[in-house]
C-alpha positions in Angstrom: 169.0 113.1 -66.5 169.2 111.5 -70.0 172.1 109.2 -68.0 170.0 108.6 -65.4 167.5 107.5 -68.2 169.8 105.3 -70.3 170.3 103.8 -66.8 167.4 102.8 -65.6 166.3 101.5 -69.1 169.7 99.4 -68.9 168.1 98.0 -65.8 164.6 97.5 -67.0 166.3 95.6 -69.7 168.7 93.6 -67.8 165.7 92.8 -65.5 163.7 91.4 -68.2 165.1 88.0 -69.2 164.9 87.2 -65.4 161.3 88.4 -65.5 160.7 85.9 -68.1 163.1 83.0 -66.7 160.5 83.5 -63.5 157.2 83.2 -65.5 158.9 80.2 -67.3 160.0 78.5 -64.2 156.1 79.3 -62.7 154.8 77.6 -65.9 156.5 74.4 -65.6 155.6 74.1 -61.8 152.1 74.5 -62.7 152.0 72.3 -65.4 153.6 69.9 -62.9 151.6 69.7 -60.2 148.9 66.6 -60.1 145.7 67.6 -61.2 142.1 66.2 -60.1 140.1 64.8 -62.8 136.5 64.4 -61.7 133.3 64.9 -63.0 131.8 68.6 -61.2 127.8 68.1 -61.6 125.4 70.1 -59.7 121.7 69.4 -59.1 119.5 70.6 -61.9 122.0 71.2 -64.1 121.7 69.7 -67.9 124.7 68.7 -69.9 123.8 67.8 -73.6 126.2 65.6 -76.1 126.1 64.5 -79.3 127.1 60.7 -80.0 128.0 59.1 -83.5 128.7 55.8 -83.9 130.0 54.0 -87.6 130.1 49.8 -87.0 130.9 48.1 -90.3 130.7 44.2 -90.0 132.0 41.9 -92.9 130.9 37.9 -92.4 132.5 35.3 -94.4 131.5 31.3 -94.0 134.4 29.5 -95.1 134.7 28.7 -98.9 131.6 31.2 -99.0 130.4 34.4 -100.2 131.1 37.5 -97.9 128.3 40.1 -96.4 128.8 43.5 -96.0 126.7 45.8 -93.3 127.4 49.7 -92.4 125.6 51.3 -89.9 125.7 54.7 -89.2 123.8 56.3 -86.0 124.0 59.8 -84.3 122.1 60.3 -80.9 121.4 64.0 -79.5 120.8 63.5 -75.7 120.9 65.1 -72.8 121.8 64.3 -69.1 119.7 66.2 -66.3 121.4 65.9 -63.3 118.7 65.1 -60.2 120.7 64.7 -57.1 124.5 65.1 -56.6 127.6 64.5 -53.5 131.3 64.7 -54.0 131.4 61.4 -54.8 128.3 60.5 -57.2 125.6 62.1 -59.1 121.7 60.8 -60.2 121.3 61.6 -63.8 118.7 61.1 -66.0 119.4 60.7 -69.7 116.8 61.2 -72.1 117.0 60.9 -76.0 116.2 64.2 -78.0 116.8 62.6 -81.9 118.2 59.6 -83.1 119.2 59.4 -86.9 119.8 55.6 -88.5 121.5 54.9 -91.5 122.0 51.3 -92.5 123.1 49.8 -96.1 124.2 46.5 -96.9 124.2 43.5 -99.2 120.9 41.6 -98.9 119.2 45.5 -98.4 117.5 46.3 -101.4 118.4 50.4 -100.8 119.9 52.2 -97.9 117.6 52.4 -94.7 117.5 56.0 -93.8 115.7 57.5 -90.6 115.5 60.4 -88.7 113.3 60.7 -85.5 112.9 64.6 -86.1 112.3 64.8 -89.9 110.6 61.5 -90.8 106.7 59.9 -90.6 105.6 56.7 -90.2 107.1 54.3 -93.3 105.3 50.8 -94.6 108.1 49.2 -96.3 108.0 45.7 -94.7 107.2 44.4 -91.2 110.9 44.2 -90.6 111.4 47.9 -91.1 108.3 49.0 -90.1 109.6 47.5 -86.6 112.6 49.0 -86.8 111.1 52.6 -87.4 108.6 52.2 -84.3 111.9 51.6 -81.8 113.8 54.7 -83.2 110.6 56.7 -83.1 109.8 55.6 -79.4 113.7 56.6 -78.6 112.8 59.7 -79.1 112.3 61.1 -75.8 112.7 58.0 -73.7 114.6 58.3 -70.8 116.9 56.6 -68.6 118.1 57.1 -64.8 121.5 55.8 -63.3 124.3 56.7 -61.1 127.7 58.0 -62.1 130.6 58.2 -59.2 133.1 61.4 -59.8 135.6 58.8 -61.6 133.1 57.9 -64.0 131.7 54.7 -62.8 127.8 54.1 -64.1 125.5 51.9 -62.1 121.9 51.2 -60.8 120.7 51.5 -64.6 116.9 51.6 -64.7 115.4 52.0 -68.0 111.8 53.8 -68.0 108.4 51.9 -68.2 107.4 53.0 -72.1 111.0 52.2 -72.9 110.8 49.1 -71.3 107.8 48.2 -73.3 109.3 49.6 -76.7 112.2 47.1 -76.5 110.3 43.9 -75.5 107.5 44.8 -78.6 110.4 45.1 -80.8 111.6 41.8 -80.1 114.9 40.3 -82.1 115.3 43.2 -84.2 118.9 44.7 -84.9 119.1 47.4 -82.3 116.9 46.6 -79.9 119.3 44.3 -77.7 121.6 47.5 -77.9 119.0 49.2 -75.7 118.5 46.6 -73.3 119.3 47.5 -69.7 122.9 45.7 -70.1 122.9 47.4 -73.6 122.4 50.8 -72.5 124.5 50.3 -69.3 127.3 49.5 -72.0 126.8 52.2 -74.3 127.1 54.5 -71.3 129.7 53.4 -70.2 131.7 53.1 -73.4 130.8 57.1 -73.9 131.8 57.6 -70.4 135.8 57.7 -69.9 137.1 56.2 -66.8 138.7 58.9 -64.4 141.8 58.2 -62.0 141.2 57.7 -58.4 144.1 60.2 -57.4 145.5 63.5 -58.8 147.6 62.9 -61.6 150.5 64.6 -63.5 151.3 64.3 -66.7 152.5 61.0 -67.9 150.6 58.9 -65.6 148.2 55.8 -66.9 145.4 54.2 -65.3 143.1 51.1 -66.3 140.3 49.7 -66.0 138.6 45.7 -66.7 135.0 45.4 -68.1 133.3 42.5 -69.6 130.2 43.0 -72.2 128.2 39.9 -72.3 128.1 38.1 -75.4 124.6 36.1 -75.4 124.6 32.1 -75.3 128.5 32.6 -76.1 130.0 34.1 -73.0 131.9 37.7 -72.8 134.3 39.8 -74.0 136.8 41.5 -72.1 137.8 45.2 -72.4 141.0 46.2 -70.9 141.5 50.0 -71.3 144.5 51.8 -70.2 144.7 55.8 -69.9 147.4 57.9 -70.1 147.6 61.3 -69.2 148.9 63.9 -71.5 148.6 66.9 -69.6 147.1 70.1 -70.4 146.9 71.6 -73.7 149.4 75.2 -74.1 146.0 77.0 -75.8 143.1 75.6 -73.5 144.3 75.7 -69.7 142.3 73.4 -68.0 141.8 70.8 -70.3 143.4 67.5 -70.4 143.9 65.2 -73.5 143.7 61.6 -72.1 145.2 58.7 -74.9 143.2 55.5 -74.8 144.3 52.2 -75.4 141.9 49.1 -75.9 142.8 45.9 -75.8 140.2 42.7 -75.8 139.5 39.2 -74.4 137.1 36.3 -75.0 136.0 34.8 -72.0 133.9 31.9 -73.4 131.0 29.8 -71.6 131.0 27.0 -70.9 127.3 25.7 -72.5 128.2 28.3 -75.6 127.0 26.0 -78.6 130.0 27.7 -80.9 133.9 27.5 -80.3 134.7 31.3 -80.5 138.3 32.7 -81.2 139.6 36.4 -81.3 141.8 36.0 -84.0 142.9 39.7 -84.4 142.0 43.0 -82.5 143.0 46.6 -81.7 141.8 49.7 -80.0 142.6 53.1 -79.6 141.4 56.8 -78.7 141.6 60.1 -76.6 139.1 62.6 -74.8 139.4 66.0 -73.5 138.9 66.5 -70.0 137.8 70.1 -68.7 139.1 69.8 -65.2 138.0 73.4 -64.1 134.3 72.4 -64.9 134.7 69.0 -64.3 133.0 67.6 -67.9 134.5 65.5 -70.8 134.6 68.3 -73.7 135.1 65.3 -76.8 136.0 61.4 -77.4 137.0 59.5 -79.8 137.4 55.3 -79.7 138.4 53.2 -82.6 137.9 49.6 -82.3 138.4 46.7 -84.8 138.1 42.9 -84.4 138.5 39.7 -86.6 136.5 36.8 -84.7 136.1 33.0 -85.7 133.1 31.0 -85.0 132.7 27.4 -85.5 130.3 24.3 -84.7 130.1 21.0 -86.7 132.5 21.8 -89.3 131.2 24.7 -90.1 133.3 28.1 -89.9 132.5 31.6 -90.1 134.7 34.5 -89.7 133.4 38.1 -88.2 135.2 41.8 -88.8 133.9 44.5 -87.4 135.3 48.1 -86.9 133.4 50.6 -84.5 134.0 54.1 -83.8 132.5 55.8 -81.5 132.9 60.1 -81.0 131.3 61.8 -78.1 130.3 66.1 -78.6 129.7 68.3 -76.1 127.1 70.4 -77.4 127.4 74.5 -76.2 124.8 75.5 -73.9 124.1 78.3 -76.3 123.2 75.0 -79.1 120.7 73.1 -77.0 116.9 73.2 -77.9 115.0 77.1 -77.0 113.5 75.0 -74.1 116.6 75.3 -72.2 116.5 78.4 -72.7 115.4 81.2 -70.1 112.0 82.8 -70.7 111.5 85.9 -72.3 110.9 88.8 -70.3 107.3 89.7 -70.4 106.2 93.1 -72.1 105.7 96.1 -70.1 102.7 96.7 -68.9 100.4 99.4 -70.4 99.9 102.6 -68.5 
């Protein structure tokens, strides 16, 4: 018997680095096959992210004195999801907080503002402006379609929002939340998906212009590439980004424009199994040159921009399910 033991835990042994060679070999074919990346949304549900965006912009006429801005802003929203197919979803995005910080030469102190802490402020017309757009944000809401690649259109921006934008006028910010403005931000938040199952390794791009008023456009060329699935989070893809950028000028612009330096790079995670981006990050950076009679003024400015998914168990009580109600006496 204790032969018969030694024997069969000779072959248990024997038998094990197979075992593993198996699981290995089942691994690899996994992690190999193409995987669909889509976005998976189903009527009524809510998805809520967390945006920050730093832009810094540093102006310099030549033989001049330089400016320096910094603005810092972090939007809470949330995306309701009305209708969706297999092919394309009807969201609605509405703003729960925005928080602003801006500093800069020419600024006698740092703007600060928060939709969800701060009251009304009276410290000039300019800011006083600027305080009545972020409050108005504040539960504004916009509607548009998103295919299951990640392709936003038919962006309609709601009546009170509408109104909040034109009353601010030429304020910074408000042409950011124009309906071209928004459209943009959404889509810049919005990774492009690939049209076919991928593995990893594979790269995709994608063209889109952002107008440039009175000057023309400039061209975003994106590429992805795929870098499969992480070993600790099955599921979930890490996507590399790189950005590179055009001007395209008009033809009636009143300035010569010149993209004299520019880079661009970033990554998101992908949840294929629920079908939702999970995090992004884009870091962008460009050194422009504008000039009209003789005169010449050179632009830097450095933008990221990182994208949150906030847990369901973070969002606002309201998301929450009701309490159940007490018993009733007897």
């Amino acid at each position: 018997m204790k032969h018969a033991a030694r024997g069969g835990t000779a072959l248990r042994n024997a038998r094990a680095p197979f075992v593993g060679l198996l699981l290995a070999l089942a691994a690899t074919a996994a992690a190999g096959e193409p995987v669909a990346l889509r976005w998976k949304l189903e009527p009524g549900q809510v998805v809520r992210y967390t945006l920050e965006q730093t832009t810094t912009l540093e102006s310099k006429p030549e033989g001049g004195r330089g400016v320096h801005t910094e603005r810092r802003q972090a939007v809470d929203f949330h995306w309701t999801v009305a209708s969706a197919a297999a092919d394309a979803a009807d969201l609605k995005l509405a703003i729960d907080r925005v928080r602003v910080r801006i500093v800069g030469d020419g600024l006698p102190s740092p703007f600060e503002f928060d939709t969800a802490a701060d009251g009304p402020r009276r410290d000039g017309p300019f800011t006083a402006r600027l305080v009545d757009l972020l409050k108005g944000l504040a539960g504004s809401e916009v509607a548009f379609r998103m295919s299951a690649r990640g392709e936003v259109g038919e962006v309609k921006l709601s009546e009170p929002l509408q109104t909040l934008i034109r009353q601010a006028g030429a304020i910074g910010g408000a042409a950011v939340f124009s309906e071209e403005g928004i459209r943009n931000l959404i889509i810049q938040a919005v990774p492009y998906l690939p049209e076919a199952p991928v593995e990893t390794g594979a790269t995709w791009s994608r063209q889109v212009a952002a107008p440039m008023p009175m000057l023309g456009a400039l061209i975003i060329d994106k590429t992805y590439t795929d870098r499969g699935p992480r070993p600790d989070e099955a599921g979930v893809h890490d996507v590399a980004v790189d950005t590179r950028f055009t001007v395209q000028q008009a033809p009636e612009a009143a300035l010569e424009v010149k993209l004299l330096k520019h880079s661009g790079s970033g990554a998101f995670a992908f949840d294929a199994r629920r079908g939702l981006v999970e995090s992004g990050r884009l870091d962008d950076a460009l050194t422009m040159a504008f000039s009209a009679q003789g005169q010449r003024v050179e632009q830097t400015t450095t933008a990221r921009i990182e994208l949150k998914l906030v847990p369901p168990a973070a969002g606002p009580a309201a998301d929450a399910p009701p309490p159940p109600a007490p018993p009733t006496p007897r």
